[in-house]
C-alpha positions as CSV (number, residue, x, y, z in Angstrom):
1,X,0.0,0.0,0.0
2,X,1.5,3.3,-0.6
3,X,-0.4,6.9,-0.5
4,X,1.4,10.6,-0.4
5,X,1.7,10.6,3.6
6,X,4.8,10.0,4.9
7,X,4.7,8.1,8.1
8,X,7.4,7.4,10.5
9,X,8.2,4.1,11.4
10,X,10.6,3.9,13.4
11,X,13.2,2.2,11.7
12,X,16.8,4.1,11.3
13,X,14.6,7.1,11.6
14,X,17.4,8.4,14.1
15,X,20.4,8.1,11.6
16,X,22.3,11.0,10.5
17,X,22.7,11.5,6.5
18,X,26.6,10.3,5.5
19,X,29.0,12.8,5.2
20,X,29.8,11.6,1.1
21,X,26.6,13.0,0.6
22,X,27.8,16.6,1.4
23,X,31.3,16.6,-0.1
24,X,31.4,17.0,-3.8
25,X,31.8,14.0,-6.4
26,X,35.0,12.9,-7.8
27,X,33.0,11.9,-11.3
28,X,31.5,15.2,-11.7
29,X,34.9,16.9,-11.1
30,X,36.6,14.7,-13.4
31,X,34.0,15.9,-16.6
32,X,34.3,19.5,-15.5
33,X,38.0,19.0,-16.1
34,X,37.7,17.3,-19.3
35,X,35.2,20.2,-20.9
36,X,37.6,23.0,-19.5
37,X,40.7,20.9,-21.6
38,X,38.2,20.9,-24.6
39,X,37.1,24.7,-24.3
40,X,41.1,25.7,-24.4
41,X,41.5,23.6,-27.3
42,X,38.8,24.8,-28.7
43,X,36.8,21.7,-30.1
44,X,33.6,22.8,-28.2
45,X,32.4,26.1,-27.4
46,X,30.2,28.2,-25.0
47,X,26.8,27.5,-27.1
48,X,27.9,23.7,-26.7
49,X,28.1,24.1,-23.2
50,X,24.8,26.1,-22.8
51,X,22.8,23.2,-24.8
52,X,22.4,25.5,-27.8
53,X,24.3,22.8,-29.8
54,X,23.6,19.4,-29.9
55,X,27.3,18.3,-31.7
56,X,30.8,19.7,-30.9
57,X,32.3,21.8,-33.6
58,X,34.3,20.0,-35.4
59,X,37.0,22.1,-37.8
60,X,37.5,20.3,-41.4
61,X,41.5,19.4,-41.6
62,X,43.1,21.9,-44.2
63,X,45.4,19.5,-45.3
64,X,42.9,17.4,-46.9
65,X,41.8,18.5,-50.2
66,X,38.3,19.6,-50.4
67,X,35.4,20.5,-52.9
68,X,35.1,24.5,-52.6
69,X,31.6,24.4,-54.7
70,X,30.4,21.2,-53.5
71,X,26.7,21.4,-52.6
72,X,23.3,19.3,-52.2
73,X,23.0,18.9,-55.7
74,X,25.8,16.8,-56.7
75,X,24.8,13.1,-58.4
76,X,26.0,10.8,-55.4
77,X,25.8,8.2,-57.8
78,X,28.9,9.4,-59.1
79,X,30.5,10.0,-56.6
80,X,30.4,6.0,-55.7
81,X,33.1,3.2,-56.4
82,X,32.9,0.7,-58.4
83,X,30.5,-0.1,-61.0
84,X,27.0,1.3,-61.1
85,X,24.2,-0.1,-60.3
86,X,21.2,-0.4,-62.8
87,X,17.6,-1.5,-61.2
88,X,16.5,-4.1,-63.8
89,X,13.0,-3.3,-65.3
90,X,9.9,-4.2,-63.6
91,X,7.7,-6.9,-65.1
92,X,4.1,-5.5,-66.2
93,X,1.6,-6.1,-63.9
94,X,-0.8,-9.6,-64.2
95,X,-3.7,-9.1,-66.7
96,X,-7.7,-10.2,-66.5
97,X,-6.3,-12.8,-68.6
98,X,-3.6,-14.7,-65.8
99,X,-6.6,-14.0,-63.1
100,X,-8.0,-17.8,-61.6
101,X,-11.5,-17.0,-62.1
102,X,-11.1,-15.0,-65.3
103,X,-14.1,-13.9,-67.5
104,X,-15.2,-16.0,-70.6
105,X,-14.0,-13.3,-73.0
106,X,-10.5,-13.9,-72.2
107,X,-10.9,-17.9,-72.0
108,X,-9.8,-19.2,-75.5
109,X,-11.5,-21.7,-77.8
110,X,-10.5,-25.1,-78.8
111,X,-9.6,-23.6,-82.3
112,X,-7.3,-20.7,-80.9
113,X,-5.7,-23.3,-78.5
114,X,-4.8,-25.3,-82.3
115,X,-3.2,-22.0,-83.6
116,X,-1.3,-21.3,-80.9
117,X,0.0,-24.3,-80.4
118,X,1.5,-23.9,-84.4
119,X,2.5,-20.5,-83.5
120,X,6.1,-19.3,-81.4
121,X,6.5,-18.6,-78.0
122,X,7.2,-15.4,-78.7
123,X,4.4,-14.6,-81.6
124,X,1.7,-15.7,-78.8
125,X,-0.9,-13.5,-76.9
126,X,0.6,-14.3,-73.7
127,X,3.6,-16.7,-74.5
128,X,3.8,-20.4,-72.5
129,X,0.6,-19.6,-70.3
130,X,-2.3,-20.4,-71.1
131,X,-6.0,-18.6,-69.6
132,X,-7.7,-21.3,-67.5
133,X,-10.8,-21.1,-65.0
134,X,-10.7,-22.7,-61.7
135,X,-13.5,-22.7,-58.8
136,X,-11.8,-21.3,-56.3
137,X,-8.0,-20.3,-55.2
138,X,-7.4,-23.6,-53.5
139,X,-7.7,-25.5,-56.8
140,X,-4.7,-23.3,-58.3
141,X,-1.9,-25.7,-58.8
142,X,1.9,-24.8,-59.6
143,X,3.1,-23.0,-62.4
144,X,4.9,-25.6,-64.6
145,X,6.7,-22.9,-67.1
146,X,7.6,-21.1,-63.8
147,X,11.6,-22.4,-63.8
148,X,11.8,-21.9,-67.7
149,X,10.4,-18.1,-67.6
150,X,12.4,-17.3,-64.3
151,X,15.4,-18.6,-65.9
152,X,14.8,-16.8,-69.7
153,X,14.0,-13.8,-66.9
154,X,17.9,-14.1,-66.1
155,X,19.1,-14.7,-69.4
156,X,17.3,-11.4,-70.9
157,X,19.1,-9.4,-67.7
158,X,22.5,-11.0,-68.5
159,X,22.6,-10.3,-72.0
160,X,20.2,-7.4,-72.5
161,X,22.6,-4.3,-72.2
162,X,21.1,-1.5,-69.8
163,X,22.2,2.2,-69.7
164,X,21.5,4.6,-66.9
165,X,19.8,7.7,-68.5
166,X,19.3,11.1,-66.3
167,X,16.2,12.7,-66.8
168,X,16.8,16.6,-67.1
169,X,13.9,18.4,-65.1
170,X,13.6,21.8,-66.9
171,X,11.1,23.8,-67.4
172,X,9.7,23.8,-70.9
173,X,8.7,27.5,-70.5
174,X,12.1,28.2,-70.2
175,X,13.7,27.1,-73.2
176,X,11.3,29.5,-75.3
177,X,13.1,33.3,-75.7
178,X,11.6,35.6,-74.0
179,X,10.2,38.0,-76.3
180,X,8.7,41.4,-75.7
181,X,5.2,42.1,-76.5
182,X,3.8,43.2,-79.7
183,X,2.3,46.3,-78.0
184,X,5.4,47.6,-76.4
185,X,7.0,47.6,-80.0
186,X,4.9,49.7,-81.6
187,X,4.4,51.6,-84.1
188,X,3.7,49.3,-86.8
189,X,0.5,48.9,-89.3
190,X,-2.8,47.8,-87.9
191,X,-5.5,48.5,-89.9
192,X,-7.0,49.6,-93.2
193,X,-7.1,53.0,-93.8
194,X,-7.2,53.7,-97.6
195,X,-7.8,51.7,-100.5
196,X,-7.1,52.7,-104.5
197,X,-9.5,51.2,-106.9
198,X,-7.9,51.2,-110.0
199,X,-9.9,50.7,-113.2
200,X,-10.5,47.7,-115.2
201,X,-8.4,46.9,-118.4
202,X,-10.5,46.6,-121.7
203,X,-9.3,45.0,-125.1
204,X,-10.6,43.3,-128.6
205,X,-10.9,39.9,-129.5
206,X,-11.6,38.4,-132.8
207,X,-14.9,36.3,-132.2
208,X,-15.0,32.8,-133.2
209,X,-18.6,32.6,-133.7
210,X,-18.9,35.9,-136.5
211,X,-15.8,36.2,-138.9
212,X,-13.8,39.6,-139.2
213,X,-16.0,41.0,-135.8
214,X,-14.3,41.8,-132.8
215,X,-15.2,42.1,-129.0
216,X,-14.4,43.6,-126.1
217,X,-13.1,42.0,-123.3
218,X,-12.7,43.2,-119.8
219,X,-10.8,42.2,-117.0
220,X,-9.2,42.7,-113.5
221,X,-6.1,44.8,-113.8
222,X,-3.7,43.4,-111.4
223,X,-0.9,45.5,-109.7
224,X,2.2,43.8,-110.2
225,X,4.4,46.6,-108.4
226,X,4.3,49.7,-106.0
227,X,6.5,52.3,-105.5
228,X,7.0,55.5,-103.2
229,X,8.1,59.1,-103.7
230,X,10.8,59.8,-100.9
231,X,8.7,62.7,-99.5
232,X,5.9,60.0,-99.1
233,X,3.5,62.3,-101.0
234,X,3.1,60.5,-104.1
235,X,2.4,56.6,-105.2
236,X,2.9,55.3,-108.3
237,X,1.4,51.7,-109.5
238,X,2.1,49.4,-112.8
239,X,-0.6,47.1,-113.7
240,X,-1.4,44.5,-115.9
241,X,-3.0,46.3,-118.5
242,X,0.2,48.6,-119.1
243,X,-0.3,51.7,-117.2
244,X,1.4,53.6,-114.8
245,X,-0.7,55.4,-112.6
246,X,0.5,58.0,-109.9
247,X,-1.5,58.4,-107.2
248,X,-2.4,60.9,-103.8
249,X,-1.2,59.2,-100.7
250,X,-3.5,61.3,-98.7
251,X,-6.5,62.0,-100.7
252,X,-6.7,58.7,-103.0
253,X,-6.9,60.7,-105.8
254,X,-5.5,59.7,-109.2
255,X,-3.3,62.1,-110.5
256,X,-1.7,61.2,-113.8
257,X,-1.6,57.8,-115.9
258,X,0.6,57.1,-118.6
259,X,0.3,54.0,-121.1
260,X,3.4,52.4,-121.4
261,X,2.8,49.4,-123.0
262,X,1.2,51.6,-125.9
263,X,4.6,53.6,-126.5
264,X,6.2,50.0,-126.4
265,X,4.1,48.5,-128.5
266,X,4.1,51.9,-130.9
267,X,8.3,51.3,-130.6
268,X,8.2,47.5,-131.9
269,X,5.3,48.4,-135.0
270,X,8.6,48.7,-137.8
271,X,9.9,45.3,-136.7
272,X,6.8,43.6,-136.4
273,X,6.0,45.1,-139.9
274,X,9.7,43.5,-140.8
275,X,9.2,40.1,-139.4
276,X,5.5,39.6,-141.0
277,X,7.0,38.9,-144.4
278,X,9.0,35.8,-143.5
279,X,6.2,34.6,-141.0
280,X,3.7,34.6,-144.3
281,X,3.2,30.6,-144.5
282,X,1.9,29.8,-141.0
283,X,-1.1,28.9,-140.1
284,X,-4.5,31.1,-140.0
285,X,-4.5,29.5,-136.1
286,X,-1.5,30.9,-134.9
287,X,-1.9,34.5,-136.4
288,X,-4.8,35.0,-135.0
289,X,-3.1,33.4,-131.5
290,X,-0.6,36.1,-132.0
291,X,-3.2,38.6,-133.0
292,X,-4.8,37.8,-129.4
293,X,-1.6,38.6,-127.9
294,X,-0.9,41.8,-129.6
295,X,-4.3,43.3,-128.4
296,X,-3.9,42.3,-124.9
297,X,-1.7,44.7,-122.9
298,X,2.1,43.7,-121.7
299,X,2.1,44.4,-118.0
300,X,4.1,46.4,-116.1
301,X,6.7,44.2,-114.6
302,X,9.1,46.3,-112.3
303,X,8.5,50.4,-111.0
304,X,10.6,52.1,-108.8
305,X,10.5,55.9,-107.7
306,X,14.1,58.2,-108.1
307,X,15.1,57.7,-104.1
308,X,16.8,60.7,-104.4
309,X,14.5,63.4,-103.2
310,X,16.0,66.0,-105.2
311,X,15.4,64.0,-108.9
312,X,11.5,63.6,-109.7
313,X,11.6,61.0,-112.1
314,X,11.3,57.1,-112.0
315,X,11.8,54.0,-113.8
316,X,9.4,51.6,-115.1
317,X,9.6,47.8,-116.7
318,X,7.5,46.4,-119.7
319,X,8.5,43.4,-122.0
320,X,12.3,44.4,-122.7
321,X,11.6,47.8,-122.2
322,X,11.9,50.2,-119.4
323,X,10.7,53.7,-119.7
324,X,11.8,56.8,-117.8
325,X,9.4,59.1,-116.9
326,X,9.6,62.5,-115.6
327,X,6.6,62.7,-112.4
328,X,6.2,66.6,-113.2
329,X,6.8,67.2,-109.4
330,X,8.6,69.5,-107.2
331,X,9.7,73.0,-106.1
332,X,11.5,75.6,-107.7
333,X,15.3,73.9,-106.8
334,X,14.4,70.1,-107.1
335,X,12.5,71.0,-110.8
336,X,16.2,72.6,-112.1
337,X,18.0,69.8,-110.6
338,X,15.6,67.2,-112.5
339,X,15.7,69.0,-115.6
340,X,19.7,69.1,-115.7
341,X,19.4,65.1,-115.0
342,X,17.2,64.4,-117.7
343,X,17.7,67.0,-120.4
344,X,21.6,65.4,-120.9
345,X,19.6,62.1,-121.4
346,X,16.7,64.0,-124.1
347,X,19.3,65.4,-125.6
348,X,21.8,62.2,-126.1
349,X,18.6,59.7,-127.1
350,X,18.0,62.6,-129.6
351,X,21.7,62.4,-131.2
352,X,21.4,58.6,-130.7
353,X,18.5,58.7,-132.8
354,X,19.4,61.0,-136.0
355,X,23.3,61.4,-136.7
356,X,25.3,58.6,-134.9
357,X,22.7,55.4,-134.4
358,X,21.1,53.6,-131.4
359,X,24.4,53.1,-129.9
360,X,25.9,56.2,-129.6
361,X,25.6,56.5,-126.4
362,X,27.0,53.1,-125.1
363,X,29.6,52.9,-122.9
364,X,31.6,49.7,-124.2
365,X,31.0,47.0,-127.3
366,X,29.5,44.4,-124.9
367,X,26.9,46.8,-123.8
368,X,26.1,48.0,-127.3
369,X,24.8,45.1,-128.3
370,X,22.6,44.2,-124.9
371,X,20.5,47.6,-124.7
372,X,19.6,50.4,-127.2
373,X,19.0,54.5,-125.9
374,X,15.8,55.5,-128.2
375,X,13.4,58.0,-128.1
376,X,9.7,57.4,-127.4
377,X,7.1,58.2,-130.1
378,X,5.9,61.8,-130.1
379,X,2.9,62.3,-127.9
380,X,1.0,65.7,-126.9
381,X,2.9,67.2,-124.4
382,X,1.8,67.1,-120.5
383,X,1.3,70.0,-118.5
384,X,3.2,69.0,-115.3
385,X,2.0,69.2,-111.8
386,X,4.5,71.8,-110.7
387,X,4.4,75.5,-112.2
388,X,8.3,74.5,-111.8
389,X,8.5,71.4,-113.8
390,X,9.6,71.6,-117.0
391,X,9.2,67.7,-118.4
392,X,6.3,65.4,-117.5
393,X,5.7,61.8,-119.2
394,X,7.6,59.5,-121.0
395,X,11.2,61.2,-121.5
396,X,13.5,57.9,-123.0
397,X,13.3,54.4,-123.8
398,X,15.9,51.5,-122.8
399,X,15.2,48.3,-125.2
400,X,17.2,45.5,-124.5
401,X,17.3,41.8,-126.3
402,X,15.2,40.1,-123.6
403,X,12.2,40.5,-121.1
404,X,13.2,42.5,-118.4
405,X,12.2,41.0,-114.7
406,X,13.3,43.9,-111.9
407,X,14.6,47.7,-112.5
408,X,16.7,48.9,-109.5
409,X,18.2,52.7,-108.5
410,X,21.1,53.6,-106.5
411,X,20.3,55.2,-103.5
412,X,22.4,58.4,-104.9
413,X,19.4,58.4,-107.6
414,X,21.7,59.0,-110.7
415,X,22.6,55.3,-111.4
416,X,19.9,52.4,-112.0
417,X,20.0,48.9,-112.9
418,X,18.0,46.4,-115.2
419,X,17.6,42.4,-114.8
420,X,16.9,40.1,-118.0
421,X,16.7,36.6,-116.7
422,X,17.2,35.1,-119.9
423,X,19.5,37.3,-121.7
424,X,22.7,34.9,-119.9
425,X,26.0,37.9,-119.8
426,X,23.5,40.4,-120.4
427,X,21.3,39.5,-117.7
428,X,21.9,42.9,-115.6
429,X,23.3,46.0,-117.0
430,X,24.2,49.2,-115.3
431,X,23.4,52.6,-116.4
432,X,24.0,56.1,-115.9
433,X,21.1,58.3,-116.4
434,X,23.1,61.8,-116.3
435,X,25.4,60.5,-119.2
436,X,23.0,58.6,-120.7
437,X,25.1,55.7,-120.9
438,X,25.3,51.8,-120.2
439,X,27.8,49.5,-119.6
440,X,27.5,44.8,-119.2
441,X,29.4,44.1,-116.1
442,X,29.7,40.3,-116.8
443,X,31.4,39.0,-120.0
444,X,30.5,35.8,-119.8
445,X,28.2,33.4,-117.4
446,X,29.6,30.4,-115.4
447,X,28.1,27.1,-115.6
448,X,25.6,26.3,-112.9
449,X,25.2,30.0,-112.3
450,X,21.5,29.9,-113.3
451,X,19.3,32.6,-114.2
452,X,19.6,35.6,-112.7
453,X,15.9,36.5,-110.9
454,X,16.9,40.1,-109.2
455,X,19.7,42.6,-108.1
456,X,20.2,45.3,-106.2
457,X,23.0,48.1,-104.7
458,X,24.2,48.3,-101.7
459,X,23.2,51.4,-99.7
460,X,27.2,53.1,-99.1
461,X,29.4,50.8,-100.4
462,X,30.3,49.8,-104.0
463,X,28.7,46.5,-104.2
464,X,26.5,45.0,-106.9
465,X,24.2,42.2,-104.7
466,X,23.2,39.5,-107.6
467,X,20.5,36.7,-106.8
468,X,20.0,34.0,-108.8
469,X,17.7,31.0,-108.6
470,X,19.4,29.6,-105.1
471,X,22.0,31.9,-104.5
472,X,23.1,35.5,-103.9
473,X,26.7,36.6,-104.9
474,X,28.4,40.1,-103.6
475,X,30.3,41.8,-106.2
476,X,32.7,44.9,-106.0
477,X,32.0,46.6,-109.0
478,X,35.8,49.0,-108.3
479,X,37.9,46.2,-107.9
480,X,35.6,43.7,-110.4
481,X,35.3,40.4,-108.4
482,X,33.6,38.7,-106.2
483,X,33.8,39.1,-102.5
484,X,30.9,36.6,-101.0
485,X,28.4,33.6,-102.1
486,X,25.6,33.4,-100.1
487,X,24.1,30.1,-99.6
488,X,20.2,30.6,-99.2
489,X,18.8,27.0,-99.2
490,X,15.7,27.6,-101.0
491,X,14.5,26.6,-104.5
492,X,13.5,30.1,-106.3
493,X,14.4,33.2,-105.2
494,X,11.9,35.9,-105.6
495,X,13.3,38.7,-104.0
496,X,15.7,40.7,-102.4
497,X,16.5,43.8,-99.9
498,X,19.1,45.2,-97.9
499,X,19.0,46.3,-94.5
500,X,19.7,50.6,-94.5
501,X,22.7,49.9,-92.3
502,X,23.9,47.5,-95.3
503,X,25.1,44.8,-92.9
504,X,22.0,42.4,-93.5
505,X,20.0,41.2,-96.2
506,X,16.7,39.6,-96.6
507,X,15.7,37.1,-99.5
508,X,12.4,35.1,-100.0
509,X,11.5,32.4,-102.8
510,X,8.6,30.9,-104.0
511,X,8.7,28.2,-101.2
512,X,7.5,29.9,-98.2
513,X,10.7,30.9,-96.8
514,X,12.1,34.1,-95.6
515,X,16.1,33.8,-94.8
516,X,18.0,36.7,-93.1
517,X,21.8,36.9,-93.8
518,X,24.2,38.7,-91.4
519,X,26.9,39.7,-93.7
520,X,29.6,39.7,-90.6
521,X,28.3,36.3,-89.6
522,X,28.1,33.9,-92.0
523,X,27.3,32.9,-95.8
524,X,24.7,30.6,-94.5
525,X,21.6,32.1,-93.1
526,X,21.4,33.8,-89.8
527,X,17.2,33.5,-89.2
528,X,14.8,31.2,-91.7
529,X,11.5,32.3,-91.5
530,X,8.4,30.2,-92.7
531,X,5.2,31.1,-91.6
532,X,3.3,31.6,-94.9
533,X,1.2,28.8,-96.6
534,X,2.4,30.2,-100.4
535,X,5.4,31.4,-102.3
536,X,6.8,34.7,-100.9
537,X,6.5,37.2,-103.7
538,X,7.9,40.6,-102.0
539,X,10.2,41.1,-98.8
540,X,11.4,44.5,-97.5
541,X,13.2,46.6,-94.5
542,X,11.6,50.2,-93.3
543,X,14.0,52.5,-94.1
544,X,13.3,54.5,-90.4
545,X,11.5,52.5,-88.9
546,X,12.7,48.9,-87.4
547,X,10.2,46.8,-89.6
548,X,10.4,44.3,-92.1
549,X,7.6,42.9,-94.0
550,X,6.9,39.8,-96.5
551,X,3.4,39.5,-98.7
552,X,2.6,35.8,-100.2
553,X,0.3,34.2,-102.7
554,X,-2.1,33.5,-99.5
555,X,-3.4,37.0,-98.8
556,X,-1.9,38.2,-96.3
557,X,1.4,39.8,-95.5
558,X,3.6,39.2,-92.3
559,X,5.0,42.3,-90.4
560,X,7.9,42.0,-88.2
561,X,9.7,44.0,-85.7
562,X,13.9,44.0,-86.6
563,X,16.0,45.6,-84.3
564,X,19.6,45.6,-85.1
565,X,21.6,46.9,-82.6
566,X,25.4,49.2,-83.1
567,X,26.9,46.9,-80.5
568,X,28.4,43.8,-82.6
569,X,27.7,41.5,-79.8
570,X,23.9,41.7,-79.8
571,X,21.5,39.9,-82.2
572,X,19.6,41.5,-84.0
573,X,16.0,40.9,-82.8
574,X,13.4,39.6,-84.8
575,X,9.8,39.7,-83.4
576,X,6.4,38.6,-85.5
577,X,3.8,41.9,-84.7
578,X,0.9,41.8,-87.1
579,X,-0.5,39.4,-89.8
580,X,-2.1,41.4,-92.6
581,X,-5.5,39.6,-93.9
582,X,-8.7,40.6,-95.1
583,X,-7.6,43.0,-97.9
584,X,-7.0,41.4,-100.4
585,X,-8.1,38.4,-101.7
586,X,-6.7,35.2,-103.9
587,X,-7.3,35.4,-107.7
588,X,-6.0,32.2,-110.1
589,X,-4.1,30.9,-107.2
590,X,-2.3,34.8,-106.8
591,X,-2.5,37.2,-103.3
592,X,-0.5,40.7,-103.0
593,X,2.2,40.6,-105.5
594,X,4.2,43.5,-104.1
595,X,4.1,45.8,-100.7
596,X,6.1,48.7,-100.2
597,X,6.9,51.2,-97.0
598,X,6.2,54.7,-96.5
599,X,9.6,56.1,-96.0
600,X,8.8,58.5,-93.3
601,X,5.5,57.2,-91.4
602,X,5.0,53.7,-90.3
603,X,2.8,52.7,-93.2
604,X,2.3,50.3,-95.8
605,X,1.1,49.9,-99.3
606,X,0.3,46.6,-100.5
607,X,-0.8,45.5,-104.0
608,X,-3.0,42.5,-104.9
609,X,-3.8,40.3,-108.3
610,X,-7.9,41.5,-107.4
611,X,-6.8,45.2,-108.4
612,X,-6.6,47.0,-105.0
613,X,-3.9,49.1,-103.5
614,X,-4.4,49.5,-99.6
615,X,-2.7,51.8,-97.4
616,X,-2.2,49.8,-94.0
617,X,-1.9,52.6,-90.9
618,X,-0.7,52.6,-86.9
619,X,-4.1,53.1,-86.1
């Protein structure tokens, strides 16, 4: 029995307490010592002593050699000795099938049990076993292919080589650049904001049903190129049905359109006249073919606008001719300027045409033969826009031996370029619109060059940039060679530009695909873009702005945001802002054929095969 109330019994109640009890204990002294010998050595400190820490500090020896970076997140399985280990792989889990009371579905027949007893142990549903039904678990006998699948088990992890693979946790999020958002880059085109209707094209065809009757026919004018004054006040558009229309950027309004397929055509009547004597015995089917083709209009190809805001005068491409017109633009001190440009060309296509020939006024024998300076047919004369102006219309007439494909100016404005794809040396000749002369830079053509599809100069430096069907070669037209091949990677170029800075060009082909060069890099491209679902027809750089656009056969053109940076060691940055649709739409499997910048605003023009010219705004 015991309870909390202490009771005396009696029993060495009397006896004093021993005297060990009050002295103090050996032991106790002994560990006091001890921890004083390990404070002055200093493997244990004051926070050991006050329970604060539950292990001694223990200093690492400096002679060892340690890891200074080594941390938590070192592979221990590294780190180990010997071979590693390798967890063989699990078996798959049983099936309904290897169940003792399985359903009937899974039970087979007597004529399955026939074909897989013809078949391999390997080519069977579930190799040496066999589905079978029993009452009850009790009834379950032993396996008999049990030794013969544990043992094939141990054969198949004794031959069977295994690799340990680690599995990289990352983020997929993370391996996408971040890119900036399309708001924070603006300004870029948006929106709509004015469209140009041009006019439908009209000409006569023999009918088939009533003999020596003709019809009109009318069709769609497509705009096959687009082109920019340098102020940005003016647009001028070529067409399919041979006219050259300039037009108001900020008004809409049509200003002047010239026919320049007529003054072609009027150029060719004496040869055509020449040539229908021999072609006398062909048959009535193919001159009234040709007859067809000589009423329908020749399209304007190729237009491009003086860049040179002091010369108001630009270039356009139809058949093997290209015209030069003078816009009849200007004040008082650009008008003198473009009258001193093009009156030393009126008045050398004048002496080319009445005392010294067509070639009077080629440069060298090569080029002689290539292109002819000739005077257009006399026409009423234009009243220009500017009281200034002195010239308006068509001034002079390049005709060279083949179709022309691309006309191209110097940014200085006095120097200008044609391409003939199939006229081999003479595929791009160079001329000089102050002199009023030409000049072939290629002699001869290189096999496996392949036809030459577009050119261009570059902005400050003397150097001729020639593409050809897969390729694009640098030139230097001072030192006459070649200084770079650049390997594209597509099928068919269809066009070209240069970056202002002249460090980067664009190209895009007829297979969807946009490739950016970095001249400094590499010959091989720096970006390939493909995000259109047709051929690329036109590609181009802003030449304030940092944008670059591409238009396809699908519709819709593609703008982009292109930084490029002064500092060497940053990419340029390339960044997708806007997809242009709903303005134009497909017509015989063609979208907008060209597109070209406003050079001081962030606009852009685009031209379709359904006749429309739309001005795209920041809105």
């Amino acid at each position: 029995y015991y309870s909390s109330i202490k009771e005396v019994s009696g029993l060495n109640t009397n006896r004093y307490e021993p005297k060990a009890r009050f002295q103090p204990s050996k032991y106790d002294k002994l560990l006091v010592r001890r921890l004083l010998h390990r404070l002055k050595c200093g493997s244990i400190d004051m926070d050991y002593l006050r329970n604060k820490q539950k292990k001694p500090h223990e200093q690492p020896d400096t002679k060892d050699p340690f890891l200074l970076w080594h941390g938590d997140e070192e592979d221990e399985l590294h780190m180990r000795k010997g071979p590693q280990h390798i967890a063989p792989p699990k078996k798959p889990p049983p099936t309904h099938a290897e169940s003792y009371n399985p359903s009937e579905e899974y039970l087979p027949t007597d004529e399955q049990l026939k074909e897989w007893e013809e078949l391999e142990t390997a080519d069977r549903p579930h190799g040496l076993f066999v589905p079978t039904k029993f009452k009850n678990l009790r009834s379950v006998g032993s396996y008999q292919h049990s030794v013969r699948e544990a043992f094939e088990r141990c054969l198949d992890l004794y031959l069977c080589p295994r690799v340990m693979k680690r599995r990289l946790n990352i983020d997929p999020e993370s391996l996408v650049p971040s890119l900036p958002k399309a708001a924070d880059l603006r300004p870029f085109p948006t929106a709509m904001a004015v469209q140009f209707d041009t006019p439908a094209m009209t000409y006569s065809v023999k009918s088939a049903e009533e003999e020596g009757e003709s019809k009109e026919v009318e069709e769609t004018a497509m705009i096959r190129c687009l082109s920019v004054s340098p102020d940005g006040q003016y647009l001028v558009s070529g067409a399919s049905d041979g006219f050259v229309r300039m037009w108001e950027v900020q008004t809409g309004r049509l200003l002047r359109s010239w026919n320049i397929a007529a003054l072609v055509l009027a150029d060719k009547k004496d040869k055509e006249e020449e040539k229908a004597d021999e072609n006398e015995n062909e048959t009535t089917t193919k001159e009234e073919d040709s007859e067809q083709d000589k009423n329908k209009p020749k399209p304007v190809v190729s237009i491009e606008w003086n860049p040179n805001s002091s010369h108001h005068c630009l270039i356009a491409a139809v058949e093997n001719c290209a015209v030069i017109i003078a816009t009849g633009t200007g004040g008082s001190d650009d008008a003198e300027l473009t009258d001193a440009l093009l009156s030393s060309a009126y008045n050398k296509r004048s002496a080319a045409g009445s005392t010294d020939g067509d070639n009077a006024n080629i440069n060298n024998s090569r080029a002689a033969k290539a292109v002819k300076w000739l005077p257009p047919p006399k026409t009423k004369r234009e009243t220009p826009l500017s009281a200034y102006a002195t010239f308006s219309g068509p001034i002079t007439i390049l005709r060279t031996n083949k179709e022309m494909a691309k006309v191209k100016w110097h940014k200085k404005g006095d120097y200008f370029l044609t391409v003939s794809p199939k006229a081999n040396a003479a595929s791009v000749l160079i001329h000089q619109l102050s002199k009023a002369i030409s000049q072939q830079p290629f002699g001869k053509v290189k096999k496996g060059f392949g036809e030459i599809q577009c050119a261009c100069f570059h902005p400050t430096k003397p150097f001729l940039f020639v593409a050809s069907i897969q390729h694009v070669r640098v030139y230097h037209l001072i030192k006459q060679s070649m200084v770079k091949r650049l390997l594209s990677g597509c099928r068919w170029i269809s066009s070209i530009d240069i970056h202002p800075s002249g460090d980067h060009v664009i190209i895009g082909s007829l297979d969807r695909r946009m490739c950016w060069f970095d001249l400094d890099l590499s010959n091989t491209p720096y970006k390939t873009l493909k995000y259109h679902e047709r051929a690329i027809r036109s590609v181009g750089f802003h030449r304030r702005y940092p944008l670059m656009a591409s238009s396809s056969d699908d519709g819709s053109i593609h703008v982009f945001h292109s930084m490029v940076y002064s500092d060497l060691m940053r990419n340029p940055l390339v960044v997708p802002v806007k997809v242009l649709r709903g303005g134009h739409s497909v017509v015989n499997k063609l979208g907008v054929l060209d597109f070209v910048f406003h050079p001081t605003q962030p606009w852009l023009f685009s031209a379709g095969a359904d006749g429309k010219i739309i001005l795209y705004q920041d809105i």
